[in-house]
N, CA and C atoms as an extended XYZ file, in Angstrom:
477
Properties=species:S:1:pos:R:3:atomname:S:1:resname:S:1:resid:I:1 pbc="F F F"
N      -111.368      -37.832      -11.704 N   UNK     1
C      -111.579      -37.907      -13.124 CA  UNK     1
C      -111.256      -36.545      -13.720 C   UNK     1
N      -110.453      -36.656      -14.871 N   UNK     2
C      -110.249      -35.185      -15.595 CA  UNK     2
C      -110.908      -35.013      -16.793 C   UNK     2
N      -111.261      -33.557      -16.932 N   UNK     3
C      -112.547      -33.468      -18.186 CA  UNK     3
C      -111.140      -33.323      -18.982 C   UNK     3
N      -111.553      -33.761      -20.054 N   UNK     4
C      -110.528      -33.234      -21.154 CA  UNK     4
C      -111.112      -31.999      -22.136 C   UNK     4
N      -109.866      -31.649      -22.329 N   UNK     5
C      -110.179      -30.039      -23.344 CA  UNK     5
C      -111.198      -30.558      -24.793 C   UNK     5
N      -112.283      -29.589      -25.055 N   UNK     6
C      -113.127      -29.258      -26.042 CA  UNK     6
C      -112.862      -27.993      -26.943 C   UNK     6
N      -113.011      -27.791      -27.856 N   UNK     7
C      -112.820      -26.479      -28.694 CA  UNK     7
C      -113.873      -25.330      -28.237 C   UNK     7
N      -114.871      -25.370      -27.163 N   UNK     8
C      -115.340      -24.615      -26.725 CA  UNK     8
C      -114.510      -24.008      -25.372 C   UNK     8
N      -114.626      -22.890      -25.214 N   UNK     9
C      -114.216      -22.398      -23.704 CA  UNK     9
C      -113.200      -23.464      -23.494 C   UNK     9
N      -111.994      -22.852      -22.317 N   UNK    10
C      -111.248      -23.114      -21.714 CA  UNK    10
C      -111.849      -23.821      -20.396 C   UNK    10
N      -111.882      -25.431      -20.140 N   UNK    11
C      -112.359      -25.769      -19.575 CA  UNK    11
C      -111.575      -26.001      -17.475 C   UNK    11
N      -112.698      -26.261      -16.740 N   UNK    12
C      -111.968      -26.282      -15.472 CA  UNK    12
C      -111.998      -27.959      -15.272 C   UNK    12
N      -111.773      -28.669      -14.496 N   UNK    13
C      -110.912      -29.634      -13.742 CA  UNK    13
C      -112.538      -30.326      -13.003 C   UNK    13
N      -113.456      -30.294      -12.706 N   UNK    14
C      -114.920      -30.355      -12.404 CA  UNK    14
C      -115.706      -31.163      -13.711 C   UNK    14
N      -116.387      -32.490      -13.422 N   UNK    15
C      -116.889      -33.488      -14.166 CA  UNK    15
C      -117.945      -33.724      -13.058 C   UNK    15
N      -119.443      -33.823      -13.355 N   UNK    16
C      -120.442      -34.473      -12.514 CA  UNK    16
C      -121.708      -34.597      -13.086 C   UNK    16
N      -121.745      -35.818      -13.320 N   UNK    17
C      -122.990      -37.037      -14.182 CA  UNK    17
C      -122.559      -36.214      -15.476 C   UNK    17
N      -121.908      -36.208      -16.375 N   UNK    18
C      -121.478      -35.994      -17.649 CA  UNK    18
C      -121.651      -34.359      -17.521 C   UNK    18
N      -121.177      -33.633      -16.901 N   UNK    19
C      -121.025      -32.017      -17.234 CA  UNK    19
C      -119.961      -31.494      -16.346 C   UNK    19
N      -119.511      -30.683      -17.248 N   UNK    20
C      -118.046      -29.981      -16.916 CA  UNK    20
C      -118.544      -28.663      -17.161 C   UNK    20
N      -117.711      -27.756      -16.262 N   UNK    21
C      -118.005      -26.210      -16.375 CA  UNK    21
C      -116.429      -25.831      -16.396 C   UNK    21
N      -116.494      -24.475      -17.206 N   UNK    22
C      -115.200      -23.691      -17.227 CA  UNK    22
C      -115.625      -22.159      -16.948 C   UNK    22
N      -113.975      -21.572      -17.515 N   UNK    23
C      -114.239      -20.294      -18.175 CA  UNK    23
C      -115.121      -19.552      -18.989 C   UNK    23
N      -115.146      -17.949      -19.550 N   UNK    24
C      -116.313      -18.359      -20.085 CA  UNK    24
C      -118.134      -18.443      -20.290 C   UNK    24
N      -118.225      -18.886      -18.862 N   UNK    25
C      -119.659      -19.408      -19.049 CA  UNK    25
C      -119.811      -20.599      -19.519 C   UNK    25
N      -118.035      -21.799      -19.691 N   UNK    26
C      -118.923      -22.575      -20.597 CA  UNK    26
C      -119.427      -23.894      -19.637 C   UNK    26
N      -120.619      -24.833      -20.495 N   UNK    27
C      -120.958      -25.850      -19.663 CA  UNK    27
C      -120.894      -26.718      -20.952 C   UNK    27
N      -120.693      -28.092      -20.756 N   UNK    28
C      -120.538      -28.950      -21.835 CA  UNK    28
C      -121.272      -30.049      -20.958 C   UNK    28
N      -121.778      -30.751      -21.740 N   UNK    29
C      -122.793      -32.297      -21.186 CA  UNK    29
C      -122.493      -33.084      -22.229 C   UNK    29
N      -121.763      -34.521      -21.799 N   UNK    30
C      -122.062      -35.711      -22.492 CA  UNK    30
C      -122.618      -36.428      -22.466 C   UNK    30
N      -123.439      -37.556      -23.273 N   UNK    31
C      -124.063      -38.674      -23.361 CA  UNK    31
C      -123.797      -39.942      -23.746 C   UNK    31
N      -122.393      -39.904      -23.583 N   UNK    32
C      -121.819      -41.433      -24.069 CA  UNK    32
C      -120.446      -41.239      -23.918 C   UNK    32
N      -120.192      -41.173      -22.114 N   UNK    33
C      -119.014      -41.076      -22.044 CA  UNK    33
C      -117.920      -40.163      -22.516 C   UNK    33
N      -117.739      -38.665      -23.039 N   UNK    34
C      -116.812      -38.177      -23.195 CA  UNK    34
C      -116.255      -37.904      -24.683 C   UNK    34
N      -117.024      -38.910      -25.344 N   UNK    35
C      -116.465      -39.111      -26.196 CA  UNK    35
C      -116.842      -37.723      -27.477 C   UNK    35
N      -118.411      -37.100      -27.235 N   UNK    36
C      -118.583      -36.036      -27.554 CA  UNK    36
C      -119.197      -35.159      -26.546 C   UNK    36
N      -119.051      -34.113      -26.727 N   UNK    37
C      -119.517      -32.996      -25.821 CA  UNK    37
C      -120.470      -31.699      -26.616 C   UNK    37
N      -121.372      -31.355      -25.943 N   UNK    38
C      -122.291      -30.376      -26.006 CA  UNK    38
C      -122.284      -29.182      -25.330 C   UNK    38
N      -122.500      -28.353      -26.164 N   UNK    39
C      -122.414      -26.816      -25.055 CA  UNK    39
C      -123.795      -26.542      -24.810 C   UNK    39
N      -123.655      -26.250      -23.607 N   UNK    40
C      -125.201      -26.124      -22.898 CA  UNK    40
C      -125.165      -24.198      -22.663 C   UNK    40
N      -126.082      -23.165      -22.838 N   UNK    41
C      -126.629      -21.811      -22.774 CA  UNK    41
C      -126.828      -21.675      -21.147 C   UNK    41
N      -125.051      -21.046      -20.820 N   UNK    42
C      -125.416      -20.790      -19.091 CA  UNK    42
C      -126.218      -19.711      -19.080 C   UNK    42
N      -126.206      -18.980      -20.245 N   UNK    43
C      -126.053      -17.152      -19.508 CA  UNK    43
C      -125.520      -16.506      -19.541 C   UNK    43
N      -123.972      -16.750      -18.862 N   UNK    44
C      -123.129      -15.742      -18.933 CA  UNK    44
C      -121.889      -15.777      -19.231 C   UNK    44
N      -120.785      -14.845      -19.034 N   UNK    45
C      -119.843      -15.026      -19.611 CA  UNK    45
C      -118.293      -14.759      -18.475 C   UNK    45
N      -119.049      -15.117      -17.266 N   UNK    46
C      -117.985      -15.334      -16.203 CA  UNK    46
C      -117.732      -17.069      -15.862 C   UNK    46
N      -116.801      -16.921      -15.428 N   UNK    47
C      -115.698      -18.363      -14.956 CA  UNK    47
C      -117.124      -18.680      -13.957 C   UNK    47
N      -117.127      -20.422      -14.107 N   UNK    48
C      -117.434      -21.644      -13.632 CA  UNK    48
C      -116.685      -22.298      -13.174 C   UNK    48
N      -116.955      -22.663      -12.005 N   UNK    49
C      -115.753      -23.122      -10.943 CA  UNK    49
C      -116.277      -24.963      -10.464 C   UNK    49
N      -117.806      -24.827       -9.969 N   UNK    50
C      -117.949      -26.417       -9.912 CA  UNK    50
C      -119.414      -26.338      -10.197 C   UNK    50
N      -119.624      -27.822      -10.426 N   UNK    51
C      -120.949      -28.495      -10.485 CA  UNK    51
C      -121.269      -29.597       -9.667 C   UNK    51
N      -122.603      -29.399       -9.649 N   UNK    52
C      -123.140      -30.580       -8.390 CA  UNK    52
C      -124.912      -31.166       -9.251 C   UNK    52
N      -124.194      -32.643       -9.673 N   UNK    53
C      -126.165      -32.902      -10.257 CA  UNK    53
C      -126.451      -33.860       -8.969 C   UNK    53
N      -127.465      -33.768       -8.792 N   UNK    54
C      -128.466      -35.005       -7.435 CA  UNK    54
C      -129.247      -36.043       -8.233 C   UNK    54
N      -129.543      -35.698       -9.565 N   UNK    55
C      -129.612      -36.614      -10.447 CA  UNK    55
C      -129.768      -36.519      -11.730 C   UNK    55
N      -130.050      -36.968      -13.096 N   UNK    56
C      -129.708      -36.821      -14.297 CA  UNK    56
C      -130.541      -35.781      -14.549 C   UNK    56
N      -131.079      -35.244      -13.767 N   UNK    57
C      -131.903      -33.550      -14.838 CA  UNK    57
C      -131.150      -32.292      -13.255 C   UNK    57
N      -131.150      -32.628      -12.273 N   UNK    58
C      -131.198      -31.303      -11.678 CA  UNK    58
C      -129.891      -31.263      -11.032 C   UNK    58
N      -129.135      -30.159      -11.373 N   UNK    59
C      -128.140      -29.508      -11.064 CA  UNK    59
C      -127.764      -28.646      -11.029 C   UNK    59
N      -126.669      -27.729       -9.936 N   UNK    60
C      -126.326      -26.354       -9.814 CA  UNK    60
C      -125.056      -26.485       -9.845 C   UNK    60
N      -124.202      -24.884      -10.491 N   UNK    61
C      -123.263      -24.540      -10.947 CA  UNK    61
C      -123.045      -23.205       -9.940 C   UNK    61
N      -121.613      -23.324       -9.746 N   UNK    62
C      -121.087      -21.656       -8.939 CA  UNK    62
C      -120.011      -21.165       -9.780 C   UNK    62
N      -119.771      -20.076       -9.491 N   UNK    63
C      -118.408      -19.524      -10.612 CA  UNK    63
C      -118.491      -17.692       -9.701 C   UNK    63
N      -117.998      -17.437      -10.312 N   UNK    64
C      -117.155      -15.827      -10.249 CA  UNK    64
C      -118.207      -15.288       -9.949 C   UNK    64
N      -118.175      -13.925       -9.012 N   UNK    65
C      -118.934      -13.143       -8.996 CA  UNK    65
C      -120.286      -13.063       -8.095 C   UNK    65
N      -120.381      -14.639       -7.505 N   UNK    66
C      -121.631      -14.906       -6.230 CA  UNK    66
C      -122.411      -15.728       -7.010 C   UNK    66
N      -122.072      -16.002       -8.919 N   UNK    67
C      -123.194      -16.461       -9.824 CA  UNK    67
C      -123.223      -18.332       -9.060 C   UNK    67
N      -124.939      -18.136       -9.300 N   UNK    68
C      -125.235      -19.550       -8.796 CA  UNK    68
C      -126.479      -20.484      -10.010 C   UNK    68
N      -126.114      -21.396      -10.938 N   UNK    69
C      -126.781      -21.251      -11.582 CA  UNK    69
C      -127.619      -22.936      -11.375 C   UNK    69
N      -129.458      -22.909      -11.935 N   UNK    70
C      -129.532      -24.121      -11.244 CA  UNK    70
C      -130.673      -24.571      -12.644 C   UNK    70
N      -130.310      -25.985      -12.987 N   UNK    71
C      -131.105      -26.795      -13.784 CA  UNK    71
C      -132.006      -27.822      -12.981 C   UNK    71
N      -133.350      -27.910      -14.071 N   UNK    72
C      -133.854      -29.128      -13.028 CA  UNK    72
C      -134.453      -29.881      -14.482 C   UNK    72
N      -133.368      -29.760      -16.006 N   UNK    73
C      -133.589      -30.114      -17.371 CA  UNK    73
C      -132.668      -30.712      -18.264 C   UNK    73
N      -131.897      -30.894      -17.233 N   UNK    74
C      -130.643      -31.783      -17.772 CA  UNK    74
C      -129.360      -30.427      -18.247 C   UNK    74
N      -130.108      -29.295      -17.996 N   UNK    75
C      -129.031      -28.009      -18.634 CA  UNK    75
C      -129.756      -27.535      -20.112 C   UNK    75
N      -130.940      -28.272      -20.220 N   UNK    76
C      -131.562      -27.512      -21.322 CA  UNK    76
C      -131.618      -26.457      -21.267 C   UNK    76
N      -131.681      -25.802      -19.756 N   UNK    77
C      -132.006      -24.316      -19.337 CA  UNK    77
C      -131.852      -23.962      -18.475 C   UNK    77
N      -130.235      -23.382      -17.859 N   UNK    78
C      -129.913      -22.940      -16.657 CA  UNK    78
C      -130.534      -21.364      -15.815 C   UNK    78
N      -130.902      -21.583      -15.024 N   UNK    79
C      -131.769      -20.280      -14.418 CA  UNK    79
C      -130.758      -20.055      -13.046 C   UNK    79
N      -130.692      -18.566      -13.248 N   UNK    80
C      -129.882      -17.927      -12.495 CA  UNK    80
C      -130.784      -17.846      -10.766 C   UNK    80
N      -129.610      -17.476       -9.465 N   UNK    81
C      -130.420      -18.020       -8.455 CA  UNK    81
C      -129.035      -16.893       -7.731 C   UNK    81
N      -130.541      -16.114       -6.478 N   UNK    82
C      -129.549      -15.080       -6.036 CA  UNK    82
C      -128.970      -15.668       -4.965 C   UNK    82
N      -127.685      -15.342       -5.133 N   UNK    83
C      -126.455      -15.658       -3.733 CA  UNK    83
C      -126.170      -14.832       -2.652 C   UNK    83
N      -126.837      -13.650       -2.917 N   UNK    84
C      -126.689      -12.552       -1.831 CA  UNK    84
C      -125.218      -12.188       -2.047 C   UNK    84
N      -124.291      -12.277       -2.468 N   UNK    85
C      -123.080      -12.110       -2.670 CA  UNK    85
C      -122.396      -11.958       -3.775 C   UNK    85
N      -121.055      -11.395       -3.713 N   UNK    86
C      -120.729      -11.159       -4.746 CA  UNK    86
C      -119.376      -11.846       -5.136 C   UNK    86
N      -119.258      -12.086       -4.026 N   UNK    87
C      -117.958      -13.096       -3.794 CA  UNK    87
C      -117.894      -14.109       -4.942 C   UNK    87
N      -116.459      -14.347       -5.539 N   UNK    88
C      -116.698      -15.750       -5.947 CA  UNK    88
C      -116.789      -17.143       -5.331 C   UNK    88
N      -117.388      -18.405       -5.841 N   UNK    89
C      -118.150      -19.176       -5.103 CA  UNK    89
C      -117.255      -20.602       -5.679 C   UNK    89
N      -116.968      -21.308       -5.340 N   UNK    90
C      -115.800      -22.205       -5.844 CA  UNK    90
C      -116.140      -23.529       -5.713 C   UNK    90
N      -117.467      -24.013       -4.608 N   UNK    91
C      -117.822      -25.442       -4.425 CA  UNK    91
C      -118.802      -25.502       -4.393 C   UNK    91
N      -119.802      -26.539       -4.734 N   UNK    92
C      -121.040      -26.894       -4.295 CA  UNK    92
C      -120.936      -28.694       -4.050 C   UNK    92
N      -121.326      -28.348       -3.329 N   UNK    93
C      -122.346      -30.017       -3.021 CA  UNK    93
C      -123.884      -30.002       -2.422 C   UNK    93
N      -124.577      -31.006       -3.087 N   UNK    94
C      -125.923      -31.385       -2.739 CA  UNK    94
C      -126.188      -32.214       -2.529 C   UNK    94
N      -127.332      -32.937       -1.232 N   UNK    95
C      -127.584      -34.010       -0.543 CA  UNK    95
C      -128.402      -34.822       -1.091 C   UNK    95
N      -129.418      -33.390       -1.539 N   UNK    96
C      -131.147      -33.955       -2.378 CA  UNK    96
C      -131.363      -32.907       -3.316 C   UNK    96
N      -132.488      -33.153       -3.633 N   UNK    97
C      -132.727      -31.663       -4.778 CA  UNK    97
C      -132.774      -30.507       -4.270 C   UNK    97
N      -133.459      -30.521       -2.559 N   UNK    98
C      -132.756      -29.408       -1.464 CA  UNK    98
C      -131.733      -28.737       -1.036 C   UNK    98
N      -130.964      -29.745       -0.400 N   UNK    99
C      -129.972      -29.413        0.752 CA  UNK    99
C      -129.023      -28.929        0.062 C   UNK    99
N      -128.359      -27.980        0.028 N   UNK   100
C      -127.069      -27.755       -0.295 CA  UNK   100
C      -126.222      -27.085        0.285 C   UNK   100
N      -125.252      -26.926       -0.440 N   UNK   101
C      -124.037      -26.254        0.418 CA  UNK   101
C      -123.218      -25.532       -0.689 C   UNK   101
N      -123.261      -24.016       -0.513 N   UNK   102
C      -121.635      -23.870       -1.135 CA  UNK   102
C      -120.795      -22.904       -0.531 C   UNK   102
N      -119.699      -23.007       -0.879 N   UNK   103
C      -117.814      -22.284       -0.333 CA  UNK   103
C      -117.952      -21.482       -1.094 C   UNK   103
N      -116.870      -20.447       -0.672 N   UNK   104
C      -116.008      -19.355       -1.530 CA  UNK   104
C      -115.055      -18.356       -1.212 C   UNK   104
N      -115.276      -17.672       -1.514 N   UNK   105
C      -114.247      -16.328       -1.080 CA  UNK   105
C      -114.635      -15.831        0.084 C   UNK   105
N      -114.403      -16.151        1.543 N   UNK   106
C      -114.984      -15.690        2.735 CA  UNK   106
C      -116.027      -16.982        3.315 C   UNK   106
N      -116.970      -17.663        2.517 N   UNK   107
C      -118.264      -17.657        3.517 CA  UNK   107
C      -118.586      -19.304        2.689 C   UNK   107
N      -120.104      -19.740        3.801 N   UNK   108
C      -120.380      -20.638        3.545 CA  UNK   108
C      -121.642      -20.152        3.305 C   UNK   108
N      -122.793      -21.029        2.259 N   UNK   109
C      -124.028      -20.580        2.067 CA  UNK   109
C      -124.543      -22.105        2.070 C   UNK   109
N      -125.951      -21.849        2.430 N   UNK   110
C      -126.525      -23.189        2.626 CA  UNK   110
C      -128.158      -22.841        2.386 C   UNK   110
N      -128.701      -24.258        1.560 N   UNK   111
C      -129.520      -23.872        0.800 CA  UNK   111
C      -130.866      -24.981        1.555 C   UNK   111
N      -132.183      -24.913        2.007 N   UNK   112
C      -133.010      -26.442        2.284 CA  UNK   112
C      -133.796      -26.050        1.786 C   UNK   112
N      -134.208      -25.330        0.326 N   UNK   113
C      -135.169      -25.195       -0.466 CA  UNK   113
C      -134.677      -24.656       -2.006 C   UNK   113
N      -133.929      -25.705       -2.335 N   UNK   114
C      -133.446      -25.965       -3.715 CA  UNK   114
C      -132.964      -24.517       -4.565 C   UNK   114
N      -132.126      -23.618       -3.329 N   UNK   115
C      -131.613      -22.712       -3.890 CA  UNK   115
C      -132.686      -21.606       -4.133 C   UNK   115
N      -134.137      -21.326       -3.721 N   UNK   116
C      -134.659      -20.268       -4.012 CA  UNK   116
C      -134.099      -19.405       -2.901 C   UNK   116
N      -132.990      -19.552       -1.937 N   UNK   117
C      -133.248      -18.952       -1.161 CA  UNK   117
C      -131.490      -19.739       -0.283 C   UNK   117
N      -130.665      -18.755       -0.172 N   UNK   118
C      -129.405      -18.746        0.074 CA  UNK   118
C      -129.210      -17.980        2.013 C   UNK   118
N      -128.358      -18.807        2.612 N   UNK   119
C      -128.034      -17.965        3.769 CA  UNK   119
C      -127.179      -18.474        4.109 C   UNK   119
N      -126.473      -17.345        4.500 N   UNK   120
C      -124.772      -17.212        5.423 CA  UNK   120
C      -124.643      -17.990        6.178 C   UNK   120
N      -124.142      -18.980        6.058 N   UNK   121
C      -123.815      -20.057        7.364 CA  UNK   121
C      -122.373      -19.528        7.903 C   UNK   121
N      -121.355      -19.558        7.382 N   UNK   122
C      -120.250      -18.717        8.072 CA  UNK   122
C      -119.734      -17.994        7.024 C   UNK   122
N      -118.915      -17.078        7.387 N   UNK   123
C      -118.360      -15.726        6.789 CA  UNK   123
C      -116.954      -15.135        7.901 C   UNK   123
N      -116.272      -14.776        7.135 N   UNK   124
C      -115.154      -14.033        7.896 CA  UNK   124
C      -113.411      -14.408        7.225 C   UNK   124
N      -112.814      -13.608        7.573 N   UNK   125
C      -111.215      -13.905        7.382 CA  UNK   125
C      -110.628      -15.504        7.275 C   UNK   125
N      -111.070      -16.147        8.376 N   UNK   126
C      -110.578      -17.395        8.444 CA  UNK   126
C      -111.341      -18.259        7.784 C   UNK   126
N      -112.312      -17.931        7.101 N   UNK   127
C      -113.077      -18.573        5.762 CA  UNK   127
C      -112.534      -18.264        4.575 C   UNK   127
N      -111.573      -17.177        4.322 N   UNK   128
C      -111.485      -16.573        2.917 CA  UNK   128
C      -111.034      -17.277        1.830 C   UNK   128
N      -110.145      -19.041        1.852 N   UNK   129
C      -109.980      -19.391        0.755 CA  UNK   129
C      -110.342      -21.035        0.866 C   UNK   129
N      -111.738      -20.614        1.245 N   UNK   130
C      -112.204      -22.175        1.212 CA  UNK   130
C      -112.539      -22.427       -0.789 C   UNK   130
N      -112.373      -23.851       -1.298 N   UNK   131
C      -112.687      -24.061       -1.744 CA  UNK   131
C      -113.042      -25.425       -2.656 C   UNK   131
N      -113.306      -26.005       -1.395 N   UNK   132
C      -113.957      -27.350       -2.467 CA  UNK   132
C      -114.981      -27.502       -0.660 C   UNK   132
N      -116.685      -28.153       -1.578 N   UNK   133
C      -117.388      -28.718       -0.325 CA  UNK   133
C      -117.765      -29.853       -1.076 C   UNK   133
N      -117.961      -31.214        0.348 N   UNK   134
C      -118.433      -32.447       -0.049 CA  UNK   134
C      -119.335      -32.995        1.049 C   UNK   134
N      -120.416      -32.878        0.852 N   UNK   135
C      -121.533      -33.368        1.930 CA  UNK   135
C      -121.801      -35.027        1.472 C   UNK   135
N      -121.838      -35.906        1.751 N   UNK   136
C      -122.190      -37.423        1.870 CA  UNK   136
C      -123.877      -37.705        2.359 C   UNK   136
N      -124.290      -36.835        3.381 N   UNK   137
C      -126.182      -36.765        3.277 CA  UNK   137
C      -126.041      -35.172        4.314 C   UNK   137
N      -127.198      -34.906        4.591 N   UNK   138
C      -127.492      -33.485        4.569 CA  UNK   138
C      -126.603      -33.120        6.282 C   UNK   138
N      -126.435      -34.173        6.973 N   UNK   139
C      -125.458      -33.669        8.064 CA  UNK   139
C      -123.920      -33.333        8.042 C   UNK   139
N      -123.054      -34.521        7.344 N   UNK   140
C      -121.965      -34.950        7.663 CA  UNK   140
C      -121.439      -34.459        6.013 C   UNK   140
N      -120.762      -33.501        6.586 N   UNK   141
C      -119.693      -33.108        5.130 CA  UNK   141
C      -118.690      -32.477        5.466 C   UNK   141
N      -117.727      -32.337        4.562 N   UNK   142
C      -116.139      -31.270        4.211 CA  UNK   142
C      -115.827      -30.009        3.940 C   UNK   142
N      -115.175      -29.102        3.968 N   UNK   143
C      -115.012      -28.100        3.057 CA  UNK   143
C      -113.504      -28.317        3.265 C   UNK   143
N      -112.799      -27.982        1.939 N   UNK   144
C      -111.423      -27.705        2.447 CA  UNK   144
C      -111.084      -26.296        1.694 C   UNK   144
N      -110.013      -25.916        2.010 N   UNK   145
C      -109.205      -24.757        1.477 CA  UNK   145
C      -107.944      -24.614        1.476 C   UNK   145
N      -107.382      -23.476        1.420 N   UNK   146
C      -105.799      -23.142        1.208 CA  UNK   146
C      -104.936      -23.188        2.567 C   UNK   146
N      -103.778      -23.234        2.472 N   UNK   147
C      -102.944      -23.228        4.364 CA  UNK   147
C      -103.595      -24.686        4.750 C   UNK   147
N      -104.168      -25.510        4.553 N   UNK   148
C      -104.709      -26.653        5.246 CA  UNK   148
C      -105.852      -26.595        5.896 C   UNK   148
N      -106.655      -25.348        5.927 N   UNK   149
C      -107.945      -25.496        5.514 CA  UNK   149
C      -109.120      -26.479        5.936 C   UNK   149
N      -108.762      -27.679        7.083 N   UNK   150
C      -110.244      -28.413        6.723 CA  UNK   150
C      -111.359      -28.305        7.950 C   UNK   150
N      -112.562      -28.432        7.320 N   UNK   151
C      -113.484      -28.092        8.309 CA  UNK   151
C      -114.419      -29.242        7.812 C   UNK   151
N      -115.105      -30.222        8.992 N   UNK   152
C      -115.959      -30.851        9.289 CA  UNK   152
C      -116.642      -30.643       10.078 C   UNK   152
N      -118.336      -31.649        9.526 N   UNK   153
C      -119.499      -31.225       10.464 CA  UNK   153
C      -119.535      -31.983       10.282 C   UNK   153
N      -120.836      -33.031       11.518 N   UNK   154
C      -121.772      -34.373       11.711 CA  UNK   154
C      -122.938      -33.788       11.742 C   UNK   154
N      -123.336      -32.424       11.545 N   UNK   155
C      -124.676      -31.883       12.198 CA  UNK   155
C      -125.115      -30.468       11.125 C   UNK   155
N      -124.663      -30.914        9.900 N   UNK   156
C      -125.050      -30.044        8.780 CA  UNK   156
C      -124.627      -28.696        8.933 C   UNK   156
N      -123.611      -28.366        9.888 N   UNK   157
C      -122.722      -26.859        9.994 CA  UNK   157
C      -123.253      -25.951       10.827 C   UNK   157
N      -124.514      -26.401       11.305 N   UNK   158
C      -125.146      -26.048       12.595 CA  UNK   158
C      -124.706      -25.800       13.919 C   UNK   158
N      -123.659      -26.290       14.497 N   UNK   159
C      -122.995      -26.134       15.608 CA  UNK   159
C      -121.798      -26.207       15.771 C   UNK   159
């Protein structure tokens, strides 16, 4: 599905349960299909790369810079969440309001307590241009990246 352009911010290519993130800082949420859009108060004013909701109020955002941002209000009020990094961060996916996962520039981070709390699952050279992750439940997911890039787990990236 492609978000289509708004007169706010230059938008990115990322749609999930009616919200799109861009450039910017921006976040837009619809309520009837597309047809209008709302700018939602990220914070800041660096690039948004993806979004991940688990259901109609709670969702997290990654973008430039390690920023990880997480709603549990529909985006009434995004609260910033440390990544330990500074890297930019390019994917997220989430299983539950827990589990998560995100890619980026180098590394993988993985979350089983709703993002208060981020750790290095892998890191290094042959990680450096991952960027899209897709978990299906908290074991079995994707990451892909650049050069062909793909990496699968059955066991949540654990082994």
């Amino acid at each position: 599905m492609r978000a289509r352009r708004s007169g706010v911010g230059k938008l990115r290519r990322r749609v999930a349960l009616r919200t799109v993130v861009g450039f910017e800082g921006t976040i837009l949420r619809t309520t009837d299909g597309g047809a209008t859009w709302t700018a939602q108060n990220s914070g800041t004013t660096s690039a948004l790369w993806d979004v991940s909701f688990i259901d109609a109020n709670t969702g997290t955002v990654v973008g430039s810079g390690g920023i990880i941002l997480r709603t549990t209000n529909a985006g009434t009020t995004w609260v910033a969440q440390e990544s330990g990094t500074t890297e930019g961060l390019l994917g997220v996916s989430f299983t539950d309001t827990n589990t998560g996962t995100v890619v980026g520039q180098g590394l993988i981070l993985g979350t089983t307590d709703g993002g208060a709390t981020w750790v290095t699952e892998f890191s290094g050279p042959s990680y450096r241009y991952l960027s899209a992750v897709s978990f299906v439940d908290a074991n079995t997911g994707t990451v892909v990246g650049r050069y062909g890039t793909i990496l699968h787990t059955t066991d949540g990236g654990g082994g």
